[in-house]
C-alpha positions as CSV (number, residue, x, y, z in Angstrom):
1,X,39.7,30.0,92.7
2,X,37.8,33.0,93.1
3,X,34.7,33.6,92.4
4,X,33.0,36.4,90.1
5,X,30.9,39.0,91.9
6,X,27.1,39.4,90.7
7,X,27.8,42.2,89.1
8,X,29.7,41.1,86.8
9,X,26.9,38.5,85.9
10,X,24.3,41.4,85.7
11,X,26.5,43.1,82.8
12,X,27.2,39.7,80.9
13,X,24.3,37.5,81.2
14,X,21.7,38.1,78.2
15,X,18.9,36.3,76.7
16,X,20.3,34.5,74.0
17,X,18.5,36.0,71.2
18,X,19.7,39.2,72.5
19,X,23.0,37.8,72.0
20,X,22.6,37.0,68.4
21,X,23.5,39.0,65.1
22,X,20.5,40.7,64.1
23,X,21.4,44.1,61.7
24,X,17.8,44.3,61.4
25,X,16.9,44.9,64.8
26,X,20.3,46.5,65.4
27,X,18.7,49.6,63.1
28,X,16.5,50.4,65.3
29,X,19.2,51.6,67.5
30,X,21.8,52.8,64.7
31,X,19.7,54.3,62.2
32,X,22.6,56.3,60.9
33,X,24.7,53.3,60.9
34,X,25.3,51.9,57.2
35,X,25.6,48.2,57.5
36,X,25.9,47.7,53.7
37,X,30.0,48.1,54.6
38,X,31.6,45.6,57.1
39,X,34.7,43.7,57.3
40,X,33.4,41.6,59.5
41,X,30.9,38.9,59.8
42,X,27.7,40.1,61.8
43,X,27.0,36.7,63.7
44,X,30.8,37.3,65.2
45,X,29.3,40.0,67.0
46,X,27.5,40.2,70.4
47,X,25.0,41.6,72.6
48,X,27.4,42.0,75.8
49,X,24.1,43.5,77.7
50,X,24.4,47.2,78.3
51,X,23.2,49.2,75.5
52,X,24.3,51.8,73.2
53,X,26.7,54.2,75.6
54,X,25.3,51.6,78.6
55,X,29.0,52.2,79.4
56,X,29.1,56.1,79.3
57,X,32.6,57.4,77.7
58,X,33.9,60.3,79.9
59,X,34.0,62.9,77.3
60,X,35.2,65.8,79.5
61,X,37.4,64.4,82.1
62,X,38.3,66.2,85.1
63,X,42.2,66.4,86.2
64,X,44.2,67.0,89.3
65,X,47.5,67.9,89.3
66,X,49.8,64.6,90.8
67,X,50.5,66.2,94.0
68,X,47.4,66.6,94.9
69,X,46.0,63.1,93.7
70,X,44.2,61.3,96.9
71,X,42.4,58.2,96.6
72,X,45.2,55.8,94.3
73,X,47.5,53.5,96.1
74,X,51.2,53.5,94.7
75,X,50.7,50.3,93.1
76,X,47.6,50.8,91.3
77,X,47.2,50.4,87.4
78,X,47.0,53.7,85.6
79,X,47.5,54.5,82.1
80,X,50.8,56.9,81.4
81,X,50.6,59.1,78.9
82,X,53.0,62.1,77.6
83,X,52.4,63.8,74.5
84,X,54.6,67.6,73.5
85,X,55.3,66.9,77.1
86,X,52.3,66.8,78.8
87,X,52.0,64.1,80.8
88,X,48.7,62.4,82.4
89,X,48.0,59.5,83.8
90,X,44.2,57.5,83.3
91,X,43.6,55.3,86.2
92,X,41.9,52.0,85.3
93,X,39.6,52.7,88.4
94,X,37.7,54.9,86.5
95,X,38.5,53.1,83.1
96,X,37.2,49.9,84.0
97,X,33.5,51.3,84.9
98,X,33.9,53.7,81.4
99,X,36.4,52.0,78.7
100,X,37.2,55.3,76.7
101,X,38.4,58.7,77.7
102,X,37.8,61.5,74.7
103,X,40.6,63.9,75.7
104,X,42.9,66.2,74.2
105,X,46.9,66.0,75.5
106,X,49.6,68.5,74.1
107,X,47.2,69.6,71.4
108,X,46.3,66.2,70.3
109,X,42.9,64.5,70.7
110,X,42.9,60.9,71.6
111,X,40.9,58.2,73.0
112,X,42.0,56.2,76.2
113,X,40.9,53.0,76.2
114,X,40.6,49.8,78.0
115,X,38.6,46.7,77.7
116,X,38.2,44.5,80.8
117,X,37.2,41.2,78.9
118,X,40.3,41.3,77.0
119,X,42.8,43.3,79.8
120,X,43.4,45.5,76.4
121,X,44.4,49.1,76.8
122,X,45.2,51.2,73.9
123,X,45.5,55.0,73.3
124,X,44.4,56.4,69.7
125,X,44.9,59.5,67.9
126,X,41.2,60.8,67.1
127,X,42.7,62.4,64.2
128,X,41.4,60.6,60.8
129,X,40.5,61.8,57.6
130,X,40.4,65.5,58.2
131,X,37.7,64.5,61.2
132,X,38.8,64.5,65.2
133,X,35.9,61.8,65.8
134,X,34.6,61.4,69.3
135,X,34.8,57.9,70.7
136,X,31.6,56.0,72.6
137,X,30.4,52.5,73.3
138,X,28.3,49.8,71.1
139,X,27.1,47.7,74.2
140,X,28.3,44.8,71.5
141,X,31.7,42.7,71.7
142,X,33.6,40.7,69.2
143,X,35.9,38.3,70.4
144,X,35.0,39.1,74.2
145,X,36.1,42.3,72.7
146,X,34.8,46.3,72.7
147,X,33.1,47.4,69.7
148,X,33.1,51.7,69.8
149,X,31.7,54.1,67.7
150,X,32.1,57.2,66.6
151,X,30.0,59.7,67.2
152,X,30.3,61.5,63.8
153,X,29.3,58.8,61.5
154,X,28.6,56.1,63.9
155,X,30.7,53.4,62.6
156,X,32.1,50.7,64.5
157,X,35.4,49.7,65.5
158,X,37.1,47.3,67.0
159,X,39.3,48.4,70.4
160,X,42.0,45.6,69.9
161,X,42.8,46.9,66.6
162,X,41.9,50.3,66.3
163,X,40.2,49.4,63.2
164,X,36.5,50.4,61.6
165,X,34.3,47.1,61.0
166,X,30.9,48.4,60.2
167,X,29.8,51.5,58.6
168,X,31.5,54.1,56.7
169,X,34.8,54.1,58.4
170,X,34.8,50.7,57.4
171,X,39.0,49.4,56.6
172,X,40.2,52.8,58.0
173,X,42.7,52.4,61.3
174,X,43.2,54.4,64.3
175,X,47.2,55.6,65.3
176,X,47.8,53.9,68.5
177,X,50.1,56.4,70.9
178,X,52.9,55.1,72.5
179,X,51.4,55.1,76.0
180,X,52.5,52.9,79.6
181,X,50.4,50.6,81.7
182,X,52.1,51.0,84.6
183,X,51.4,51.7,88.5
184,X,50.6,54.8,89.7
185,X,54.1,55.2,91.8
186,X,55.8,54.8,88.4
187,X,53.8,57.5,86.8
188,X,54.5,60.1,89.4
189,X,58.0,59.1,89.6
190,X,58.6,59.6,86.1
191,X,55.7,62.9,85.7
192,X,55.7,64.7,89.2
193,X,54.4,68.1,87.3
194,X,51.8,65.7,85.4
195,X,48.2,65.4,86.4
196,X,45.6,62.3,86.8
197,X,42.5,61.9,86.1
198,X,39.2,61.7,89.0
199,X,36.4,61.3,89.0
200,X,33.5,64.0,88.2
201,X,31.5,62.4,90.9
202,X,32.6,60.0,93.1
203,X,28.8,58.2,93.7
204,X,28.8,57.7,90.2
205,X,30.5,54.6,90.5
206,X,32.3,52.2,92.9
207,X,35.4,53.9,91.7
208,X,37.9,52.1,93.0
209,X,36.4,48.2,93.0
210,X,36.4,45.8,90.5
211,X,33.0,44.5,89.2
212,X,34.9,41.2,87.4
213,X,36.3,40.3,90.4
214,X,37.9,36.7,89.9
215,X,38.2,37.1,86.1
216,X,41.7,36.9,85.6
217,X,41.8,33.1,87.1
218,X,38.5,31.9,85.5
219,X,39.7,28.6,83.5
220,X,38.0,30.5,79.9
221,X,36.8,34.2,79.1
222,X,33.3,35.0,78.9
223,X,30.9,35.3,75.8
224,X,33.9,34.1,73.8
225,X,33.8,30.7,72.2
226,X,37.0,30.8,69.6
227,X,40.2,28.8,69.6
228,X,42.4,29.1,72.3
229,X,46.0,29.6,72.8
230,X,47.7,25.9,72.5
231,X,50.7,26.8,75.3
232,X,49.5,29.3,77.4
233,X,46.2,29.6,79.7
234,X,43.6,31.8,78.1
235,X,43.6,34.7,80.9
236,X,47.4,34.8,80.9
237,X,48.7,37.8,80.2
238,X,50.6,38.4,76.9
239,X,53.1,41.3,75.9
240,X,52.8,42.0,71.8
241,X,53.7,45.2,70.1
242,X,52.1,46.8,66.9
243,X,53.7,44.1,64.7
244,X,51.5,41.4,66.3
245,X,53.4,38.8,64.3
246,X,54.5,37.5,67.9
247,X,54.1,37.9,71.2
248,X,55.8,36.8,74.6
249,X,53.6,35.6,77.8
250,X,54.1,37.8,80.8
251,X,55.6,35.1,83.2
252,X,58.0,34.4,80.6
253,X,58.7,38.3,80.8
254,X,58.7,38.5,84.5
255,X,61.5,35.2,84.9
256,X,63.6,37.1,82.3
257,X,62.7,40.7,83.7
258,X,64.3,41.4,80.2
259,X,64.1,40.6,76.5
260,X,66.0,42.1,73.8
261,X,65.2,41.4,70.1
262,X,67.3,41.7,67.1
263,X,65.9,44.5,65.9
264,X,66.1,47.2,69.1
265,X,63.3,45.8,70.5
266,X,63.5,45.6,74.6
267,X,60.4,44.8,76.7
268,X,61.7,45.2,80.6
269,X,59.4,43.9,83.4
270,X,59.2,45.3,87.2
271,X,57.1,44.3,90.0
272,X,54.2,47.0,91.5
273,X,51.3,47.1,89.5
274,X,48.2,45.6,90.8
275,X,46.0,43.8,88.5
276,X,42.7,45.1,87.7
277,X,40.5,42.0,87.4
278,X,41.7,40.5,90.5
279,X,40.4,41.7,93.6
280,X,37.2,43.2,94.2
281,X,39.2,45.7,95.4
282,X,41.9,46.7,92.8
283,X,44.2,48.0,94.8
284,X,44.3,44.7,96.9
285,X,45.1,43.1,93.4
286,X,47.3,40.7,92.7
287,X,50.9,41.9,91.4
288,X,51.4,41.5,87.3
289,X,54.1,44.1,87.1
290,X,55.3,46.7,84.9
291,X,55.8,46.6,81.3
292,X,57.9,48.6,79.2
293,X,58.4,48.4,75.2
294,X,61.2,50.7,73.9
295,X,63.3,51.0,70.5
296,X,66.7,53.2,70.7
297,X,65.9,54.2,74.6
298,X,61.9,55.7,73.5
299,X,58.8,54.1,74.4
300,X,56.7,52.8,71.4
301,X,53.2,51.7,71.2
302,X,52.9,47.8,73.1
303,X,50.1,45.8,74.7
304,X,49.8,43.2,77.7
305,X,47.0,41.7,76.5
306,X,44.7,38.1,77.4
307,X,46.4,35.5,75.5
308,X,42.9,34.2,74.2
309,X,42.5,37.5,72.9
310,X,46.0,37.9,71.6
311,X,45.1,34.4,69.5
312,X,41.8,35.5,68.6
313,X,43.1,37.9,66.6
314,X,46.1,37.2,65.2
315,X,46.1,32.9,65.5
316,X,48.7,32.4,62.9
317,X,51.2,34.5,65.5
318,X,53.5,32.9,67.7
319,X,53.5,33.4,71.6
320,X,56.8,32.8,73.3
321,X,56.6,30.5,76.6
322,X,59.5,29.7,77.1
């Protein structure tokens, strides 16, 4: 098994009362944060070490058009986007050392995000309420999960769902975009006159390496202590769309290479796509494959998730083995 790399441990290792719920001592750092409304219980949220925007947001990313993209290897994870058809692609090399994108595509603002812990990546519409909120992180997880905020009231949401949890967006829910995980050959192939993101500076980060190297094959997820999934391991991969009523592991997905539901439904698997949490180096990751989740030949919104996450959430769903 591989092992984690320090720095992983430097993010994740706190002093335990760190690590505790505390809104008290949480005010000091979120004085405009009104935690009279939650949803959610404070002690199920923690301290995962960095604090408030510890993990900077890219709020004014920088694109080059594909054809002029250096740096990714064909087989890299990006995140695929199109939107009034404008197409750009997010690679998790710069997601996985910043979590959220604030961007606008095709006239529309939106948050790209991804969460390590959980291997969750979801893109919102920042549209809400008459507001285009601006998307940051907490430095706190729920559920090995990314708490954000926003930046115009400073509530908190959860990424998995897309959903506010303290503060005054509390109950509200973001619109997750249809959007692709997929490698970066499949991007260009289906987007040549698209663009992808780089980076503003290239020393800001080891762009390009993984700092949870070994994650994926760890026997249990960090700062998580829930129920796990009864028939899959914890840090398999599951494939779930916004029903979340069920789910289907990846392997099972990858035997089939296709499954087709009653209702339209068809999730299609291909080989290429390195995993992000494998390798120190992601591009030397292990292969998980391509997803796809379409309904009457267009893509709709889908996730390929941890299953311990997956179960976290929604325990009363079913995931399909076999």
């Amino acid at each position: 098994m591989k092992q984690v790399l320090p720095a992983l441990l430097l993010f994740f290792i706190v002093p335990f009362g760190a690590a505790t719920a505390n809104p008290s001592y949480w005010k000091s750092e979120w004085p405009k944060t009104d935690f009279t409304k939650h949803s959610v219980a404070f002690e199920e949220i923690l301290s995962g070490g960095p604090p408030k925007d510890g993990i900077p947001s890219v709020d004014n990313p920088k694109f080059v058009p594909v054809a002029k993209a250096q740096d990714l290897t064909d087989t890299e994870p990006v995140i695929g986007l199109t939107v009034n058809g404008v197409s750009k692609a997010y690679p998790l090399r710069i997601l996985i050392w910043h979590e959220i994108v604030n961007d606008t595509i095709g006239g529309v603002p939106v948050s790209v995000t991804f969460c390590p812990l959980c291997n969750t990546a979801v893109v919102y519409d920042r549209r809400l309420d008459g507001k285009v909120l601006d998307f940051g992180t907490t430095g706190k997880l729920r559920n090995s999960d990314l708490v954000m905020y926003d930046r115009q009231t400073e509530s908190w949401w959860q990424q998995f769902l897309g959903q506010g949890i303290i503060g005054e967006m509390t109950g509200k829910t973001l619109k997750a975009m249809p959007a692709r995980l997929e490698s970066w050959a499949k991007f260009k192939a289906r987007a040549p006159q698209g663009q992808v993101q780089v980076p503003r500076s290239k020393g800001m980060r080891n762009y390009g390496g993984n700092p949870y190297a070994g994650y994926d094959s760890l026997p249990r997820p960090f700062l998580y202590s829930g129920e796990m999934p009864a028939n899959v391991a914890p840090l398999s991969r599951v494939v779930s769309t916004l029903d979340r009523s069920q789910a289907w592991s990846l392997d099972l997905l990858r035997e089939k290479k296709e499954i087709r539901l009653a209702d339209g439904l068809i999730f299609r698997w291909t080989p290429g796509q390195n995993s992000a949490l494998d390798s120190a180096v992601i591009a030397k990751g292990s292969d998980v494959g391509n997803v796809t989740a379409q309904r009457d030949g267009k893509d709709i919104p889908y996730f390929v998730d941890f299953a311990f996450a997956f179960h976290a959430f929604f325990p009363k769903a079913t995931i399909h083995s076999n």
